[in-house]
C-alpha positions in Angstrom: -2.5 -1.0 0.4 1.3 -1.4 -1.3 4.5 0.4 -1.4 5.3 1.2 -4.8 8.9 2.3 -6.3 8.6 4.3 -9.0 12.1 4.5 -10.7 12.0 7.4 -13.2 14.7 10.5 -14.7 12.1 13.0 -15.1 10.8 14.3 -12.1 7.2 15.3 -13.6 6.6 11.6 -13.9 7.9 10.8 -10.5 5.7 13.4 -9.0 2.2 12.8 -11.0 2.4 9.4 -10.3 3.4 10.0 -6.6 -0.2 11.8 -6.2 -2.1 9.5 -8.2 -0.8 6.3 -6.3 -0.9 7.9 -2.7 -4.2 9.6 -3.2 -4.9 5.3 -3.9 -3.5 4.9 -0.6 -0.5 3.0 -1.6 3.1 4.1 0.0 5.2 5.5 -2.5 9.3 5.7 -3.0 10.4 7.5 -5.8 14.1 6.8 -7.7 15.3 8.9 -10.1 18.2 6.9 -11.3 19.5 3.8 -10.6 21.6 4.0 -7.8 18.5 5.1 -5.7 16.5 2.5 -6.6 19.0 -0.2 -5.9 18.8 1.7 -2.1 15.6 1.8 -1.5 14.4 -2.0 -2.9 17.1 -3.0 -0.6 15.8 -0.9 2.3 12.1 -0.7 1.5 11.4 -4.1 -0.1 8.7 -2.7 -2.1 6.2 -4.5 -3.2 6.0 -3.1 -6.7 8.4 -1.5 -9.1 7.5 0.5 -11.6 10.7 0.9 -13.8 11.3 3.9 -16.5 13.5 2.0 -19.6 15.2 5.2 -20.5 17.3 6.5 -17.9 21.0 8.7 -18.3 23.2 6.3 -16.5 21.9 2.7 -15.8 19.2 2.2 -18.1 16.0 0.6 -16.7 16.6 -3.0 -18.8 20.2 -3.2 -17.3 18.7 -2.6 -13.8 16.1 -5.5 -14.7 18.6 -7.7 -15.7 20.8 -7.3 -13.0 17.8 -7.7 -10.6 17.2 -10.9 -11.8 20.7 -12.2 -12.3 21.2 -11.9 -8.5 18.2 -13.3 -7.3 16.8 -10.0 -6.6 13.4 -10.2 -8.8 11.3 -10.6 -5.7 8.5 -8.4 -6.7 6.8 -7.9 -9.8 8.4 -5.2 -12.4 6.0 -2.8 -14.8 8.4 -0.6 -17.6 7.6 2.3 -18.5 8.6 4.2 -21.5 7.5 6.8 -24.5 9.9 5.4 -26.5 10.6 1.8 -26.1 10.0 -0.6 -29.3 7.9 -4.2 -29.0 11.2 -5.7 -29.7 12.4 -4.3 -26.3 9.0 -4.8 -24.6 9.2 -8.2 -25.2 12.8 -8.5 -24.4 12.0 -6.6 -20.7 8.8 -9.8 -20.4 11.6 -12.0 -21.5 14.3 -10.8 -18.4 11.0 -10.8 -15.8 9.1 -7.7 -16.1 5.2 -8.3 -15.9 3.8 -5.7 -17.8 4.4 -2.7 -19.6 3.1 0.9 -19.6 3.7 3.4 -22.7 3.6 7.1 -22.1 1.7 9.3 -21.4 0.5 7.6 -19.3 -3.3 6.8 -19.0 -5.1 6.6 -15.3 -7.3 3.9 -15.6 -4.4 2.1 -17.2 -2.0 2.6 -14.8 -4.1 2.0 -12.1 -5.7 -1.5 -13.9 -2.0 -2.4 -14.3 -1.5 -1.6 -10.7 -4.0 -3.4 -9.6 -3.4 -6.7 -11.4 0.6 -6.5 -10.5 -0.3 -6.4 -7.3 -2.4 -9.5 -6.9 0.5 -11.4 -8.6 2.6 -10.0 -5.7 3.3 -12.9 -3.0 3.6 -9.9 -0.1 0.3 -8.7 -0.8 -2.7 -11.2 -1.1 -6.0 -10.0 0.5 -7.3 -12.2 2.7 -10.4 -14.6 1.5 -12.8 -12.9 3.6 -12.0 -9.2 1.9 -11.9 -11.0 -1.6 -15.8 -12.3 -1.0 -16.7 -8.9 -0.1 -15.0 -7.4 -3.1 -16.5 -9.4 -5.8 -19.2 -8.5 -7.9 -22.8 -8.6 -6.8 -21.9 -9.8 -3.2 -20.2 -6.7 -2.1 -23.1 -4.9 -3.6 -25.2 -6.8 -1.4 -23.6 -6.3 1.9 -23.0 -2.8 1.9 -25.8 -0.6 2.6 -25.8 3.2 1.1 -24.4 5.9 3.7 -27.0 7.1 5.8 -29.5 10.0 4.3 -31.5 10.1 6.9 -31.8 10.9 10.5 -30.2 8.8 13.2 -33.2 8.1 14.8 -34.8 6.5 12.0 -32.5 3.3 12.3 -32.1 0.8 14.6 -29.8 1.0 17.1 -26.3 -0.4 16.2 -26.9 -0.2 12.6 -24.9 3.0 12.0 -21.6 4.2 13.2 -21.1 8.2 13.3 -23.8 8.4 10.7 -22.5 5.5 8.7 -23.4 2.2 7.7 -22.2 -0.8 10.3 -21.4 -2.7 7.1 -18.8 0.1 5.8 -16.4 -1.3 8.6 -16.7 -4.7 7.3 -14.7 -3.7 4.0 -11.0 -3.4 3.5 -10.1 0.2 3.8 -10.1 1.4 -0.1 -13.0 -0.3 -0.9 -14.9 1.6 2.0 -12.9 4.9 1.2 -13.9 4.6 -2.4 -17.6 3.8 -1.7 -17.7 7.0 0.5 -15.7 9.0 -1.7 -18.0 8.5 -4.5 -21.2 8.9 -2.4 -19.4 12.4 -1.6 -18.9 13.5 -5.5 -22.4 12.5 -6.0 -23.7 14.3 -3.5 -21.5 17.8 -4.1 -22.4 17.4 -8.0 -26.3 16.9 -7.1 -26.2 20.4 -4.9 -24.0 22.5 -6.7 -25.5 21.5 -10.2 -22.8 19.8 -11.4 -20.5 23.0 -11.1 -16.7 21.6 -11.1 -15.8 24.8 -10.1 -18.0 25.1 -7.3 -16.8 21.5 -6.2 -13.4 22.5 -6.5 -13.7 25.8 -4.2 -15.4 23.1 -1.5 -13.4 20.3 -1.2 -10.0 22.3 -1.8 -9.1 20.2 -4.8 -7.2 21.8 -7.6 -9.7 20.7 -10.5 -7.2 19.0 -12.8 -6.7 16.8 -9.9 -10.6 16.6 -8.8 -11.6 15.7 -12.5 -8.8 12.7 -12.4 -10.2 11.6 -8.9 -13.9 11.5 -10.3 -12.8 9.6 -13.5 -10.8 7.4 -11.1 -14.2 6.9 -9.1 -16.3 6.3 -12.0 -18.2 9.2 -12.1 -19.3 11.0 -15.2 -18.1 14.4 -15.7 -19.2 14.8 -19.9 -21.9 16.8 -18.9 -19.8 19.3 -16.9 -16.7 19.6 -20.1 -18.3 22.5 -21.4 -18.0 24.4 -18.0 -15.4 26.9 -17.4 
């Protein structure tokens, strides 16, 4: 997990992307001008800025520039903006800034973006062992499904509270992730696929529950129809 800055005048933006990146597990610190986010990169060191362009007193190109002017460019920069031209895109990828975002802002792109700033970061590389685990067909091979059946059935040792030993063995999202989707599967398959149902059960406000499935992966067409 990552603590992410998100530097931003409008306080919708600040707060949507507050829930999306801490319901990813990441810490978040939210600016809304620049004086703030001078503050907290000083204090917090984060190790990801995401960085609205347009902004009433410092704009965010001034605050790149200066960043990187005083040595200060020390973790990898994503603009934001609804407005900005390719001319200053590629003027902000000029002064250091890694990547670019244009509102409104999509959620598998923000979180693709995210993800890839991240594993540019220096302060946050996963460690070789998670990375194996991660990739492709060898992390489908070493974790098992989460237990279906009764505790008795299993050998003894190979589940934890009703959970397979080989969840443990994953970083922390990946694990969370697997489970959370095993969850939504599972609620879908008994309440016929009723999001409104889903959303009385889990507590989730279903703007916020259809967001979370789409971030999981899990298909929701078949449910668009529903009111």
């Amino acid at each position: 997990m990552a603590s992410i800055l998100v530097v931003d005048d409008e306080m919708g933006i600040r707060e949507l992307l507050n829930e999306i990146l801490t319901d990813e597990g990441h810490t978040v610190y939210a600016a809304e001008s620049a004086i703030q986010a001078r503050t907290i990169r000083e204090q917090m060191r984060p190790d990801l800025v995401l960085l609205d362009i347009w902004m009433p007193d410092t704009d965010g190109i001034t605050l790149l520039k200066e960043w990187s002017k005083t040595g200060q460019l020390t973790m990898p920069v994503v603009m934001m903006s609804g407005h900005a031209t390719i001319d200053t895109a590629v003027e902000a990828t000029r002064i250091g800034a890694l990547n670019f975002l244009e509102k409104p802002i999509a959620l598998q792109k923000l979180l693709k973006t995210v993800s890839k700033a991240l594993e540019s970061s220096p302060k946050h590389v996963e460690p070789v062992e998670e990375k194996t685990l991660s990739s492709g067909v060898q992390a489908s091979a070493a974790v098992k499904p989460l237990a279906t059946e009764s505790a008795g059935h299993h050998s003894e040792g190979e589940y934890i509270s009703g959970i397979a030993k080989t969840y443990f063995d994953l970083p922390l999202r990946e694990a969370r992730d697997l489970f959370e989707k095993a969850y939504f599967e599972h609620q879908m398959q008994i309440m016929g696929g009723s999001m409104t149902k889903i959303s009385e059960y889990t507590g989730l406000e279903r703007t916020h529950l259809y967001r979370k499935l789409k971030a999981l992966g899990i298909d929701t067409s078949r449910n668009k129809g529903e009111q």
